[in-house]
N, C-alpha and C positions, 0 to 999 in steps of 0.2 A: 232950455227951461222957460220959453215965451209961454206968456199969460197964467202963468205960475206966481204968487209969492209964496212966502213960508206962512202968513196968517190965512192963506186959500187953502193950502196944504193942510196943518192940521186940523181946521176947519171942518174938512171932509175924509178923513182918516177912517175907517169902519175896523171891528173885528172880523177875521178870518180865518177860519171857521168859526165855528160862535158855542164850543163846549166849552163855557168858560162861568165863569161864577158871576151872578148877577153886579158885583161892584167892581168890578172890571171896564177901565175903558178904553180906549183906544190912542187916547193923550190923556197925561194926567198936569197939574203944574211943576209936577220935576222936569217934565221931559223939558215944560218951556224954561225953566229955571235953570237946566244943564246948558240948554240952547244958547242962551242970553247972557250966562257965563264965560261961555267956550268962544263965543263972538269975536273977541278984540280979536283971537290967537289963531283964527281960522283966515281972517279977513284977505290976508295978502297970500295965502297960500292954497296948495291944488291939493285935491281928494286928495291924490297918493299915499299923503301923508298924512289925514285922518282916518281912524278906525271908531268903529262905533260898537260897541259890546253889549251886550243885554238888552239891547232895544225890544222893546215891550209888540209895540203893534207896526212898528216903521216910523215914526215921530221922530224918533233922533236923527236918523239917518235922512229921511226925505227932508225933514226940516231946515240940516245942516248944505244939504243939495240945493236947493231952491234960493237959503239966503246967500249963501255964498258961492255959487256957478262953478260947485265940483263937481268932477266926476273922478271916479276911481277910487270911492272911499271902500275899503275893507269893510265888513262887517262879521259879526259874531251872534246869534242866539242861541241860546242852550235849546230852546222849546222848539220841535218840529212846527207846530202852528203858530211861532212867531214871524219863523221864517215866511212861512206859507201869507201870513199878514202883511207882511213887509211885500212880499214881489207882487201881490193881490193888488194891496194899494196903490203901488208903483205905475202897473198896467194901467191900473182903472184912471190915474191920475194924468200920465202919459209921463212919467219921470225914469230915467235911468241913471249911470251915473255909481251904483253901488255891485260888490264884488263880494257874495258869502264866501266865509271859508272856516275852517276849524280853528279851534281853540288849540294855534301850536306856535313858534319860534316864529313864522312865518306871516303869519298875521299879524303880529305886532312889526314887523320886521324893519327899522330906520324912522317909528310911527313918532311925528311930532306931536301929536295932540289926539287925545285915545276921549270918548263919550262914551262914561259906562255907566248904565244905572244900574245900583250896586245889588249885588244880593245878598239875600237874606242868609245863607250860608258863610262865616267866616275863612270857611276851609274855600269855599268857593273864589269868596276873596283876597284869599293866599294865594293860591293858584293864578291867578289872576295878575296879581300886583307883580310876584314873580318875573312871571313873564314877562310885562312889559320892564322891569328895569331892567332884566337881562338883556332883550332884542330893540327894545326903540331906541329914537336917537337918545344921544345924552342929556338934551335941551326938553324932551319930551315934558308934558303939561296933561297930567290926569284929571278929569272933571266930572266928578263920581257924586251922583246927587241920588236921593231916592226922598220919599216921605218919612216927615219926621217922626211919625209913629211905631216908625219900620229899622227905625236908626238907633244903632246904640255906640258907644266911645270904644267899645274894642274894634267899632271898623276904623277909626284912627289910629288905633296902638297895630292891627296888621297892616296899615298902609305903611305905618312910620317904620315895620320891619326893613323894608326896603325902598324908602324917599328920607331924604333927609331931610323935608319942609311938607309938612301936611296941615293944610287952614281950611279952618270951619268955616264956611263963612253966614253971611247973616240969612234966616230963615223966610222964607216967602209963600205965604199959601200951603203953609203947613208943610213943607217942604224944604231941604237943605241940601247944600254941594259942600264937598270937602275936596279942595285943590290939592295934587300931590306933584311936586316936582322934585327932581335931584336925585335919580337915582342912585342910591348906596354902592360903594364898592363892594366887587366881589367879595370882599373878604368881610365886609360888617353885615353882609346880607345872612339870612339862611340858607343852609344848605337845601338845593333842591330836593322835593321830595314827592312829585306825582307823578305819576301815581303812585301811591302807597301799596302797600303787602302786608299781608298778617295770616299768618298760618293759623288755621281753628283746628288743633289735633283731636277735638271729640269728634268733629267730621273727616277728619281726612282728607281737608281741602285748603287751598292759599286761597283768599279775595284780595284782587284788587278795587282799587278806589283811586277817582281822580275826585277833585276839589267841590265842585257840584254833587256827586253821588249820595243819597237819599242811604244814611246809617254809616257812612266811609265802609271798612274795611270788618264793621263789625256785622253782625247777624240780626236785624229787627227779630222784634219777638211776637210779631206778627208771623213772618217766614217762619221761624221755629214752633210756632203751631204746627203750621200745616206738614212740617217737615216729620213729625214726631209722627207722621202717620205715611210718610211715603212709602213705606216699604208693601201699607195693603195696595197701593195703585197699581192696576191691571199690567200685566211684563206683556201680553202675547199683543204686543204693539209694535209698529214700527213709525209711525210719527205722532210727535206730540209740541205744541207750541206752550214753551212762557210769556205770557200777556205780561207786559208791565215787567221788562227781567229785573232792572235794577241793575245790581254788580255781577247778576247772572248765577247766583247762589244756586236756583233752584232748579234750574236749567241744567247747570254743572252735576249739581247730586242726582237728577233724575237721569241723565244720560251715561254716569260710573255704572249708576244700578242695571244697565241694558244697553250692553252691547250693541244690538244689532239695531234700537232707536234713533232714529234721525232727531233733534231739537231743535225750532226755530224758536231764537229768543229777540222778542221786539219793543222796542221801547221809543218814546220821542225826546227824550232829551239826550245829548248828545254828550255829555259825563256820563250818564249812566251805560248808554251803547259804547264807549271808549272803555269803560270799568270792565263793562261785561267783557269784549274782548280780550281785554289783558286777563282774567282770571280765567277763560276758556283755555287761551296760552299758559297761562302759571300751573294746570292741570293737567293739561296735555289731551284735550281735547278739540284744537281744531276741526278735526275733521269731520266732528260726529255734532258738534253745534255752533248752529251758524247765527251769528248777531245781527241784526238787522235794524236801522234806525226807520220809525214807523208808526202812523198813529193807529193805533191799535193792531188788529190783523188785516190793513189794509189788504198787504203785499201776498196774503193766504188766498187760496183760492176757494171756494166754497165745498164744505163735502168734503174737507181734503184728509182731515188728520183724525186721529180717534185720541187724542186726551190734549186736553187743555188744563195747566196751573196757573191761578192769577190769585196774585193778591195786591189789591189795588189801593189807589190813593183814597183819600178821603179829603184831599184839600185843593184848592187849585191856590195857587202862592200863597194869600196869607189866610184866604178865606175856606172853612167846610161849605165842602157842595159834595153832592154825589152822585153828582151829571157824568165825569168820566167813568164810574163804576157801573154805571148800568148801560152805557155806552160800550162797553167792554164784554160785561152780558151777551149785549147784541150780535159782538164781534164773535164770542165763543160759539152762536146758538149757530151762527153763520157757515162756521170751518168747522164744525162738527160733524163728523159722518153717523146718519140715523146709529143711535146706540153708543153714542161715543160719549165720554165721559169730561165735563168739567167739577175739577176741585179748587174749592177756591178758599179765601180764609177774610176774614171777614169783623168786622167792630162790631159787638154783639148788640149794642146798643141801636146798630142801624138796622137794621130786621130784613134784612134782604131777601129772606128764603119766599115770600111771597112773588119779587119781582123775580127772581130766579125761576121759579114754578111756570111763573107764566111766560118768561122768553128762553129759557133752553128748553125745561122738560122738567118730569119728577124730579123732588129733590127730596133726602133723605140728611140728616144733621148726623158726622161725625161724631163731634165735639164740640164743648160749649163751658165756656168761665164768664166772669164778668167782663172780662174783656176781651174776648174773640170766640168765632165760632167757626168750624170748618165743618163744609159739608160738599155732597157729591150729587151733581147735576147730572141726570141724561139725556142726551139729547133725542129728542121726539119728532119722530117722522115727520110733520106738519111744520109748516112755514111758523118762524118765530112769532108771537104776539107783541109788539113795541107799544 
């Protein structure tokens, strides 16, 4: 770590990639305010035994590297491009030292002292909290900070499901940590529960959901727009990708409807590609759709598929932006074979059919309420317009 401290390091922290919403940064004062907390408890001890969760752009983790001469810290981000920020920064800074891995037993595994900055999902922080009482050590020391505008008292009331000491402590830069130690015995904990299941018998389908998953186990009413019309989407097809799958809903239902359809369903968060798997399996569809963690249709090759379904974000964490929606555009006009079809479902409010027209192809409107519109792109011979 020569010629490193941790005020050089976050110092020069950047976003990577940069689809992201203009109040987005790269360190915020949680990160230093987790940092600063976590200190005393890191001091005498080796990466091994810290994990870092939710790190935003690598600040927690490079941070905890540099001041205190670990290596082998585990890490965890839900966001594909968190990840991609973290080992960006890493290179560019010349730091190693950290170990990604999934959101499983494993990761937390014997962890003394875990750096999460929390999310904004309770279910996410359920899943979460879980975990680490179950697999870290017994002494383990939670230090879960985020903005105080972002923080409400029920992430105290799930922390305290499973710690038996959870302190608020004082606020900094608009910013708070809430310490959790002592994990609960099995027996005063909840019963595990992720991922979830829920049978929808008006569809004919199980969803699952893990903790992070964007609607859990239920059906956005977004999706059920566009759904209400899958039955006109073209059958004499043989691939089709879901942008943005989510729990893999739409994925699922389009590939019951057609047999002989291959479905690639691609998402970047790593709840939602874990959900989507398990509900491919609760269907009994392995074979015919395959989940892919990915930012956008990276991993597609151009020209390749004839129908694309997306229905996309409209937020990035706390803020609307609708830089990943026409970004996603892109990604359809891309893997679309000349004539091939994007449907997508959409906040009617946002008037998308204009940038649609200009980067797939004609677009022609579905349907339309105050609150959503679906409608049908084709794609056009000619190179996209961005």
């Amino acid at each position: 770590m020569a010629g490193h401290d941790e005020t050089d390091v976050l110092a020069n922290l950047r976003r990577f990639p940069d689809i992201e919403a203009p109040n987005l940064h790269a360190v915020d004062a949680s990160d230093r305010l987790i940092l600063d907390e976590a200190a005393p408890r890191m001091a005498d001890g080796t990466g091994a035994g810290v994990v870092v969760i939710g790190d935003h752009h690598g600040a927690l983790t490079l941070g905890a590297i540099t001041r205190h001469g670990l290596s082998g810290v585990r890490t965890h981000q839900d966001r594909l491009l968190g990840e991609r920020a973290l080992q960006a920064n890493a290179e560019r800074l010349g730091l190693t030292g950290f170990e990604p891995g999934r959101l499983t037993p494993e990761l937390v595994d014997g962890a003394r002292v875990v750096l999460l900055q929390l999310p904004r999902s309770l279910d996410a922080l359920d899943e979460i909290a879980g975990l680490i009482a179950r697999h870290a050590d017994p002494d383990v020391v939670v230090v879960a900070g985020g903005r105080v505008k972002h923080m409400t008292t029920a992430m105290n009331d799930v922390l305290g499901r499973h710690f038996a000491t959870v302190q608020a402590h004082l606020a900094r830069q608009k910013s708070r940590v809430l310490v959790a130690t002592t994990p609960r015995p099995e027996d005063e904990r909840p019963a595990k529960r992720w991922p979830e299941r829920k049978e929808h018998k008006d569809l004919g389908i199980t969803v699952c959901a893990h903790g992070g998953a964007f609607a859990g186990t239920g059906i956005d009413i977004g999706t059920r727009a566009l759904l209400q019309h899958l039955d006109a989407v073209p059958t004499d097809i043989t691939s089709a990708v879901d942008l943005g799958c989510g729990t893999g809903v739409l994925a699922v239902l389009l590939a019951r409807a057609n047999e002989n359809l291959t479905v690639t369903a691609t998402d970047e968060s790593a709840a939602a590609v874990a959900s989507a798997r398990a509900t491919v399996a609760a269907n009994g569809l392995e074979g015919q759709v395959i989940v892919v963690r990915a930012n956008g249709a990276e991993t597609v090759p151009d020209a390749s598929v004839d129908l694309v379904l997306l229905n996309p974000p409209f937020h990035v964490g706390a803020a609307v932006h609708d830089g990943v929606a026409r970004a996603l555009f892109a990604d359809a006009a891309r893997i679309l074979t000349p004539g091939g079809e994007l449907w997508a479902v959409w906040n009617s409010h946002l008037r998308y059919r204009s940038a649609l027209e200009r980067v797939v192809g004609p677009t022609r409107q579905v349907s339309r309420d105050p609150k959503f519109t679906v409608t049908v792109s084709t794609r056009a011979a000619q190179e996209p317009s961005i």
